[in-house]
C-alpha positions as YAML, in Angstrom:
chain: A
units: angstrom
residues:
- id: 1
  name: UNK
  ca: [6.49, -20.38, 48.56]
- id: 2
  name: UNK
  ca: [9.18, -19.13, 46.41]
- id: 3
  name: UNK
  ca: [9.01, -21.73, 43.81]
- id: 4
  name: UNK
  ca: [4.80, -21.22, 43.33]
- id: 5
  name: UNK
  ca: [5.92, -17.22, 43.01]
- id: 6
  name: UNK
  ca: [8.50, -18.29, 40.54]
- id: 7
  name: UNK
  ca: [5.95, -20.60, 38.68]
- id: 8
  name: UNK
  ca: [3.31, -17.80, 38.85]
- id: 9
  name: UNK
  ca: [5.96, -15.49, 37.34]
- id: 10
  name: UNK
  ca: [6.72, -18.45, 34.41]
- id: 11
  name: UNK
  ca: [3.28, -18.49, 33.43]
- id: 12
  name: UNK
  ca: [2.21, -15.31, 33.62]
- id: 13
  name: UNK
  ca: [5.40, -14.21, 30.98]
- id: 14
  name: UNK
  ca: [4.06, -17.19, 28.67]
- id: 15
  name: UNK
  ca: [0.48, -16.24, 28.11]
- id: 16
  name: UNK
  ca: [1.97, -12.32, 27.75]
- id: 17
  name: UNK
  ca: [4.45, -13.77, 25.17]
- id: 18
  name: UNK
  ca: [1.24, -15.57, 23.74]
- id: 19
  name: UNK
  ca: [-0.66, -12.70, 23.21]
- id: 20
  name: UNK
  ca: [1.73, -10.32, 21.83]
- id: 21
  name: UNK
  ca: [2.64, -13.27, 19.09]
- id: 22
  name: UNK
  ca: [-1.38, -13.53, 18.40]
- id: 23
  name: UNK
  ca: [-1.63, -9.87, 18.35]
- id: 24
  name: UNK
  ca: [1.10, -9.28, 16.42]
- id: 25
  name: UNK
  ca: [-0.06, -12.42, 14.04]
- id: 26
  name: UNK
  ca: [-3.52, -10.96, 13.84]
- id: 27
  name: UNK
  ca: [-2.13, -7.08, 12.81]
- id: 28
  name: UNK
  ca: [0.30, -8.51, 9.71]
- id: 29
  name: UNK
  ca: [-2.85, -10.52, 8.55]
- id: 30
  name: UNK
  ca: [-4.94, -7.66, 9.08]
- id: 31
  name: UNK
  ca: [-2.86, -4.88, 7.24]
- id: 32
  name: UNK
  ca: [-1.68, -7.49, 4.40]
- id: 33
  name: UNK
  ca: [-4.98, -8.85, 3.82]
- id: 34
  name: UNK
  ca: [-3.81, -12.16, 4.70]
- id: 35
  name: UNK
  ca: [-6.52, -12.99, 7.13]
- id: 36
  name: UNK
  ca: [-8.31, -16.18, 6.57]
- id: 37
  name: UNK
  ca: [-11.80, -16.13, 5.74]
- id: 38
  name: UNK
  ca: [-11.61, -12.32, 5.09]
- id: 39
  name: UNK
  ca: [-10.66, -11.65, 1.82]
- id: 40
  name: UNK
  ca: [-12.91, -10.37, -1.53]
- id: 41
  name: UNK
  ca: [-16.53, -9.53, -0.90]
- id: 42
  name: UNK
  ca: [-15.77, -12.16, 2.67]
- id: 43
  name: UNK
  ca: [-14.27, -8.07, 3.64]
- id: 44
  name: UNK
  ca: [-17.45, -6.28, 3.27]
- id: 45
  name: UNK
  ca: [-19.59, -8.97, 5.29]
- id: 46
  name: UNK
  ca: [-17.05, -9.27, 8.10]
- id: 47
  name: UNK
  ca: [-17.69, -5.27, 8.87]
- id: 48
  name: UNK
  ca: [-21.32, -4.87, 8.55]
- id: 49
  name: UNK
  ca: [-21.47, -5.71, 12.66]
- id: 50
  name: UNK
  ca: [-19.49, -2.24, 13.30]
- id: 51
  name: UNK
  ca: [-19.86, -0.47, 9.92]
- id: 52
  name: UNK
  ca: [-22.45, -0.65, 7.30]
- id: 53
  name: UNK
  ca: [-21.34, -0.78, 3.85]
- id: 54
  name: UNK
  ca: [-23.42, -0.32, 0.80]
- id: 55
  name: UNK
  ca: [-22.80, -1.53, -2.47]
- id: 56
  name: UNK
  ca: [-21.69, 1.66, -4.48]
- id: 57
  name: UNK
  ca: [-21.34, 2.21, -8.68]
- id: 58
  name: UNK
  ca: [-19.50, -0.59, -10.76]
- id: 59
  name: UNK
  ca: [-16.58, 1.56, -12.63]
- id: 60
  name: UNK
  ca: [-14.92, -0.42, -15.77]
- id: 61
  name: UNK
  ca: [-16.48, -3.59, -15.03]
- id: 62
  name: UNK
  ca: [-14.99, -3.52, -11.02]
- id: 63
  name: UNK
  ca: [-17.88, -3.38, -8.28]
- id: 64
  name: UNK
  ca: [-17.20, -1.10, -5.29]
- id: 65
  name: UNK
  ca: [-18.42, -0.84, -1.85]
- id: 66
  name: UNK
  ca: [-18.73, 2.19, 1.07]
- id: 67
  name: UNK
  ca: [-19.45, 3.19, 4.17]
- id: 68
  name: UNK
  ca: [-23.05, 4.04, 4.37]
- id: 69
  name: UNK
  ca: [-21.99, 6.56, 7.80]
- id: 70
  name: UNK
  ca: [-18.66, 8.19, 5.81]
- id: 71
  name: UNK
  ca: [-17.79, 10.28, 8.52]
- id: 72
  name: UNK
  ca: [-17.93, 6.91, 10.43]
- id: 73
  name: UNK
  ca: [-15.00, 5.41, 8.06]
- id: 74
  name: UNK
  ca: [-12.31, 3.53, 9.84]
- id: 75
  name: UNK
  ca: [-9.39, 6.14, 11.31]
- id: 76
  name: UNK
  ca: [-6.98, 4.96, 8.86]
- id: 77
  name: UNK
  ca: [-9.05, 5.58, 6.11]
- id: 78
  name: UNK
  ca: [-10.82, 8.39, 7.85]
- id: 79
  name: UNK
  ca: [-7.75, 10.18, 7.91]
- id: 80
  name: UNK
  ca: [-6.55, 10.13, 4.18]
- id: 81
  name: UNK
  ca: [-10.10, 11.62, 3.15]
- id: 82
  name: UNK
  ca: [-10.22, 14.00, 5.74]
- id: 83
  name: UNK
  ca: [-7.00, 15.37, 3.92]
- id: 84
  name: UNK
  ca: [-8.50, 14.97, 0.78]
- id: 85
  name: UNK
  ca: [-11.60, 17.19, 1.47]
- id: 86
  name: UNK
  ca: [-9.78, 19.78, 2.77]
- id: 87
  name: UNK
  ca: [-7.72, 19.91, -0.86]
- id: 88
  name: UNK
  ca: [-11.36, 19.97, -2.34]
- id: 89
  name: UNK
  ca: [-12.63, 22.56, -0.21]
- id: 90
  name: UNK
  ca: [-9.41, 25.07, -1.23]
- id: 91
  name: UNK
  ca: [-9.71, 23.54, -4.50]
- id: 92
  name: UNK
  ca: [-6.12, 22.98, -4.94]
- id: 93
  name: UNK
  ca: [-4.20, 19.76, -4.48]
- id: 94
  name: UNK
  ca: [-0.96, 19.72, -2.58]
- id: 95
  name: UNK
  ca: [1.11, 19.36, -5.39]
- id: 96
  name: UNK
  ca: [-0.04, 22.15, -7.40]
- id: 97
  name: UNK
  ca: [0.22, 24.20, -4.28]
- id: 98
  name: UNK
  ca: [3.60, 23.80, -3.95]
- id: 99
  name: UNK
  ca: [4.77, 24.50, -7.24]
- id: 100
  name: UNK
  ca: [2.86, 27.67, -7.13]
- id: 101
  name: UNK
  ca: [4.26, 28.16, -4.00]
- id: 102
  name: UNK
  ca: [7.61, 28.06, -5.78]
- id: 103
  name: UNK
  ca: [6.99, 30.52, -8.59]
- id: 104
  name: UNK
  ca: [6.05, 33.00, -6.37]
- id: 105
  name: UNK
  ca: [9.23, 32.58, -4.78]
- id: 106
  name: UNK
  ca: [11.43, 32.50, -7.47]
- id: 107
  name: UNK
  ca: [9.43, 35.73, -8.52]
- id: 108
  name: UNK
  ca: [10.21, 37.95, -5.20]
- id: 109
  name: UNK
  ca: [14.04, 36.54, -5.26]
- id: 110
  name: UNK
  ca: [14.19, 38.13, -8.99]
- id: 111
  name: UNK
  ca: [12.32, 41.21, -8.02]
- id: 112
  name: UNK
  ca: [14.97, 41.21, -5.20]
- id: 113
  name: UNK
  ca: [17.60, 40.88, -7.62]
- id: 114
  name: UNK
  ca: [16.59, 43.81, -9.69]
- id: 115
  name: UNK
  ca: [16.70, 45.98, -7.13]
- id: 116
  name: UNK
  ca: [20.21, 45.14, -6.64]
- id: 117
  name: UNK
  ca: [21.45, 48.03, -8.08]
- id: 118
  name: UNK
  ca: [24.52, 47.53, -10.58]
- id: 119
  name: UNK
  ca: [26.10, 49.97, -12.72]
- id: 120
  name: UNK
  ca: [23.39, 49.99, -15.14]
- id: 121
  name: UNK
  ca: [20.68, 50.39, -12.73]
- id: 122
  name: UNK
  ca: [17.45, 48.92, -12.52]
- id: 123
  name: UNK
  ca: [15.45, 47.56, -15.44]
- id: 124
  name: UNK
  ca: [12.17, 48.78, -14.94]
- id: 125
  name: UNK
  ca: [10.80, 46.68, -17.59]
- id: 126
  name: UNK
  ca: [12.00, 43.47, -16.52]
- id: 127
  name: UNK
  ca: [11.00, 44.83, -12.79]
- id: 128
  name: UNK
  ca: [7.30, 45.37, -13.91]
- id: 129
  name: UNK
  ca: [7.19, 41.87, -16.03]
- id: 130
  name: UNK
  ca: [7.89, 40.09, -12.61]
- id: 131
  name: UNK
  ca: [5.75, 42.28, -10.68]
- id: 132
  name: UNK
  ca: [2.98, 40.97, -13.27]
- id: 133
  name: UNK
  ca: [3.66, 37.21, -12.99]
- id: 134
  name: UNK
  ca: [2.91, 37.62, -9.33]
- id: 135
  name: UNK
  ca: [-0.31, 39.45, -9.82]
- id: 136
  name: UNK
  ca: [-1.16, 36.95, -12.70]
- id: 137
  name: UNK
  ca: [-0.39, 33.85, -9.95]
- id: 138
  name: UNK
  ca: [-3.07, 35.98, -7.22]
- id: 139
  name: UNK
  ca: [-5.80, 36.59, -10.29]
- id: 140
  name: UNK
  ca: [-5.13, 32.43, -10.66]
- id: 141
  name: UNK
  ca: [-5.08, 31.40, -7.15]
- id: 142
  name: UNK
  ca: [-8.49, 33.24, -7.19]
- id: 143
  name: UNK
  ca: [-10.23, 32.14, -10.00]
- id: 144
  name: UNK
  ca: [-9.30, 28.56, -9.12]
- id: 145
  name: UNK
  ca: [-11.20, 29.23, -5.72]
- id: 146
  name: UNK
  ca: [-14.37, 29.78, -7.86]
- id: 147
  name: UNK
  ca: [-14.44, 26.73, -9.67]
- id: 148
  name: UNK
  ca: [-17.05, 24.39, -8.51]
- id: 149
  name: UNK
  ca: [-15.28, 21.33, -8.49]
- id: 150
  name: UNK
  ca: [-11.80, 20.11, -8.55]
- id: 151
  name: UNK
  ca: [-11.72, 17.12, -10.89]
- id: 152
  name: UNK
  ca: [-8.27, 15.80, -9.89]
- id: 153
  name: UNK
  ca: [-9.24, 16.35, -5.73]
- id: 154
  name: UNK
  ca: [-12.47, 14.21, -6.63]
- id: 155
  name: UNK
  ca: [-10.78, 11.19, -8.20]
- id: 156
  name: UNK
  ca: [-8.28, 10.83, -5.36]
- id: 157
  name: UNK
  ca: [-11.45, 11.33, -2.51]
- id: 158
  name: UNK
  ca: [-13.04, 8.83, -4.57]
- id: 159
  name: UNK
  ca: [-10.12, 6.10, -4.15]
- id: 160
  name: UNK
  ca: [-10.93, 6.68, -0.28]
- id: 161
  name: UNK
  ca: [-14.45, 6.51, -0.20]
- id: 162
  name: UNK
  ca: [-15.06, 3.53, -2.52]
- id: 163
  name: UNK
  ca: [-12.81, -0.15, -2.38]
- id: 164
  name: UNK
  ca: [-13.44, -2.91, -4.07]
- id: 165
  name: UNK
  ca: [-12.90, -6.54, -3.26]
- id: 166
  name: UNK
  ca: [-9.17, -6.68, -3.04]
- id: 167
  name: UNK
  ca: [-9.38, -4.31, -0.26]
- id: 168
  name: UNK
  ca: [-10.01, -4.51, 3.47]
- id: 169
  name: UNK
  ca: [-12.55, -1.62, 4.21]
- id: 170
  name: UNK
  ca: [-10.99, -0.58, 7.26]
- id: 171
  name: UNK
  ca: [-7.09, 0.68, 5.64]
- id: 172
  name: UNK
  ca: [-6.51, 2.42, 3.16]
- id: 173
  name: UNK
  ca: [-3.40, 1.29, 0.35]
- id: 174
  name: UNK
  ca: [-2.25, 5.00, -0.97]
- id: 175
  name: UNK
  ca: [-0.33, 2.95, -3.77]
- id: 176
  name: UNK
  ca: [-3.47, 0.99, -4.89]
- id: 177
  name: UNK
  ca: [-5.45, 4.19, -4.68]
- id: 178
  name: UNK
  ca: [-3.37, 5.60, -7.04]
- id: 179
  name: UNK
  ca: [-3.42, 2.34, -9.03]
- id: 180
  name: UNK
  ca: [-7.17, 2.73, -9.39]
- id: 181
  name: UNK
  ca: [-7.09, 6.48, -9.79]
- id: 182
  name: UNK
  ca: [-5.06, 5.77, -12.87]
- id: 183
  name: UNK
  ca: [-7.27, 3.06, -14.35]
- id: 184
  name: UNK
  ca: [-10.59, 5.96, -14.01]
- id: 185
  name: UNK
  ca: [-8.27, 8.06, -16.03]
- id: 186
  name: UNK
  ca: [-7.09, 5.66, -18.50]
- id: 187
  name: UNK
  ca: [-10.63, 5.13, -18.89]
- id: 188
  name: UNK
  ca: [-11.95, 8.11, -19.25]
- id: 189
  name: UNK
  ca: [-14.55, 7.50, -16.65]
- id: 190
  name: UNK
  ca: [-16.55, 10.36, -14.38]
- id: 191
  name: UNK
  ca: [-20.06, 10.02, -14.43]
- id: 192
  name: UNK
  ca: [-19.53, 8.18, -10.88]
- id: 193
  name: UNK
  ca: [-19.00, 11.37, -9.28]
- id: 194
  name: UNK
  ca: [-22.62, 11.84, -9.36]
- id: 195
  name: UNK
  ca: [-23.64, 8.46, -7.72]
- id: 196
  name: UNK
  ca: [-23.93, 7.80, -4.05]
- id: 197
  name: UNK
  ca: [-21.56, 8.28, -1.93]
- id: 198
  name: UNK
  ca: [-19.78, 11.35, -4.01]
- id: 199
  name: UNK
  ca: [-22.84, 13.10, -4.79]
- id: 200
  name: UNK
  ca: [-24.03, 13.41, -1.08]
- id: 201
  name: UNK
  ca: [-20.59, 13.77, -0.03]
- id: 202
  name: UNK
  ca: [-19.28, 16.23, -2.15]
- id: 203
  name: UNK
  ca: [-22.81, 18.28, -2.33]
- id: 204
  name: UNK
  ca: [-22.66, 17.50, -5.91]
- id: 205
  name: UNK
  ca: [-26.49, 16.69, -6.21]
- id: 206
  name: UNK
  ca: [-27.59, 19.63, -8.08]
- id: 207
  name: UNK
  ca: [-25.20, 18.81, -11.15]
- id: 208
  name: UNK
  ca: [-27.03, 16.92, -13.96]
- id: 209
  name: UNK
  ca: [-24.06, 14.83, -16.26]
- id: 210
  name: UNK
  ca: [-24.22, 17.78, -18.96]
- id: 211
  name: UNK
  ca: [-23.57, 20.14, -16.34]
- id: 212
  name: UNK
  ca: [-20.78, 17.67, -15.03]
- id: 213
  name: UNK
  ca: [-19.54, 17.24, -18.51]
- id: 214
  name: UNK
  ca: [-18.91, 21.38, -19.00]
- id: 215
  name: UNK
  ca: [-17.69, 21.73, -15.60]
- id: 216
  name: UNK
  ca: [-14.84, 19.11, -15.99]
- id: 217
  name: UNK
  ca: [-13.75, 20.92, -19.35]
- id: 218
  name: UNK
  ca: [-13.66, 24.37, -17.83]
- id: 219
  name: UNK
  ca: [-11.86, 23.10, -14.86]
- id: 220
  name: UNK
  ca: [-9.25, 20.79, -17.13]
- id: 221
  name: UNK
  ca: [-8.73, 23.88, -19.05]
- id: 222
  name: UNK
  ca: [-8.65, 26.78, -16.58]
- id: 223
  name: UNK
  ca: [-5.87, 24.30, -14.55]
- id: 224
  name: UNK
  ca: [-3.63, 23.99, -17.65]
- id: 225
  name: UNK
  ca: [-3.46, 27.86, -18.60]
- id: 226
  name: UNK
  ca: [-2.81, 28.19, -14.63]
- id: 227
  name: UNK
  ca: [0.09, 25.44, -14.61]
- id: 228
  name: UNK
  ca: [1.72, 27.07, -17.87]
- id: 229
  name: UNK
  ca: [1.63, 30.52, -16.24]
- id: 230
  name: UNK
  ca: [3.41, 28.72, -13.27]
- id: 231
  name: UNK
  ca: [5.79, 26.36, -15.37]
- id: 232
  name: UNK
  ca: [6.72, 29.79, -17.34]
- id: 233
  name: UNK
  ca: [7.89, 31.09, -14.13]
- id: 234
  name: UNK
  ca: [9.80, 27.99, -12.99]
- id: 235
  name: UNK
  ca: [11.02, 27.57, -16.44]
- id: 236
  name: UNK
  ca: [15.15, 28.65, -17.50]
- id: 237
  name: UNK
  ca: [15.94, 26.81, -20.44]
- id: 238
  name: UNK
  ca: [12.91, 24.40, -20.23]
- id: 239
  name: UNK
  ca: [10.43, 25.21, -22.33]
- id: 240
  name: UNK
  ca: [6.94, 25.63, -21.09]
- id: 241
  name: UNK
  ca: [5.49, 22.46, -23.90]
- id: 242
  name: UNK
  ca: [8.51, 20.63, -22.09]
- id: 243
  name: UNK
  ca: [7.83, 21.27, -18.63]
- id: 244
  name: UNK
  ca: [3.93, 20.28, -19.25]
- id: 245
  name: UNK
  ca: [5.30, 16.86, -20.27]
- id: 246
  name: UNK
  ca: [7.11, 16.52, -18.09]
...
């Protein structure tokens, strides 16, 4: 009796050591693309079972796919875009939030400063300069919620919502998003935003591509007299030409 116990014991560890090795297998191939029979436009087929995907715009001779249900889209995936949207919706990106985020500090702690009284007393001009830069950042932070769209937001919701055949529809790469971000730039390329998925998505259905066309070079410009108002804050010995380089 103890020995069949034992055995039972033996084999039961060996099939749970055999499915955590084929699970474990079956995850690496998954997340590295490595799984057999699933790779290029293989991807797209394998998921039409549990997720329908259309064939989207071709962008700089690459064809892309997406998920005909986006709110649907894998978790993984899902949850990049979901952050994405809600950048669009405030229409600023995390990383411009957080260097305007920093001017305004360094304005208050300079305010602060001047009302550090020394022995010759407070210098009301330079006190009503930085009270101006932070009005100037609150006039910006509200014009930029006016603008329609958000050019930079759109490109990076875009990398989300459309893959091509390199990618497995169900994860989404944040380096290779950026990767193909960068080659839409480098190429000077929009008029997708206005072809399904990003149009529905993004309510973007009433823009013809002239109205597209203006509303990208407002936008580009309104976001660079913003960023040098922010930069000049930042800025010590950096000039604000240098710090937009950079």
């Amino acid at each position: 009796m103890v020995e069949k116990i034992t055995n039972t014991k033996i084999i039961q560890n060996m099939k749970l050591k055999s499915i955590k090795e084929g699970f474990s297998k079956l995850l690496k191939e998954v997340l590295t693309n490595d799984h057999p029979g699933l790779s290029g436009k293989d991807y797209a087929k394998s998921w039409q079972s549990d997720y329908v995907i259309e064939e989207g715009p071709e962008i700089l001779g690459v064809q892309y796919y997406y998920h005909k249900d986006i709110m649907a889209t894998p978790c993984q995936r899902y949850l990049y875009l979901s952050n994405y949207l809600q950048e669009y919706d405030m229409k600023f990106d995390k990383e411009y939030l957080l260097q305007e985020i920093e001017a305004r500090e360094k304005a208050e702690q300079q305010i602060e400063d001047l009302f550090t009284v020394k022995s010759g007393g407070i210098n009301l001009k330079k006190l009503l300069d930085k009270i101006g830069e932070l009005k100037k950042l609150t006039m910006q932070a509200k014009e930029r919620l006016e603008l329609i769209i958000e050019p930079d937001v759109i490109y990076k919701i875009a990398s989300v919502v459309l893959f091509d055949r390199k990618e497995n529809p169900g994860f989404y790469d944040a380096k290779y998003g950026i990767e193909k971000v960068q080659s839409w730039r480098d190429g000077k390329v929009t008029h997708f935003f206005l072809t399904m998925p990003l149009q529905k998505l993004l309510n973007l259905r009433t823009l013809s591509e002239e109205d597209l066309k203006t509303y990208l070079q407002v936008a580009k410009a309104v976001k660079k007299e913003h960023l040098e108002s922010i930069f000049t804050t930042l800025s010590n010995n950096q000039t604000t030409g240098d710090l937009l380089r950079t």
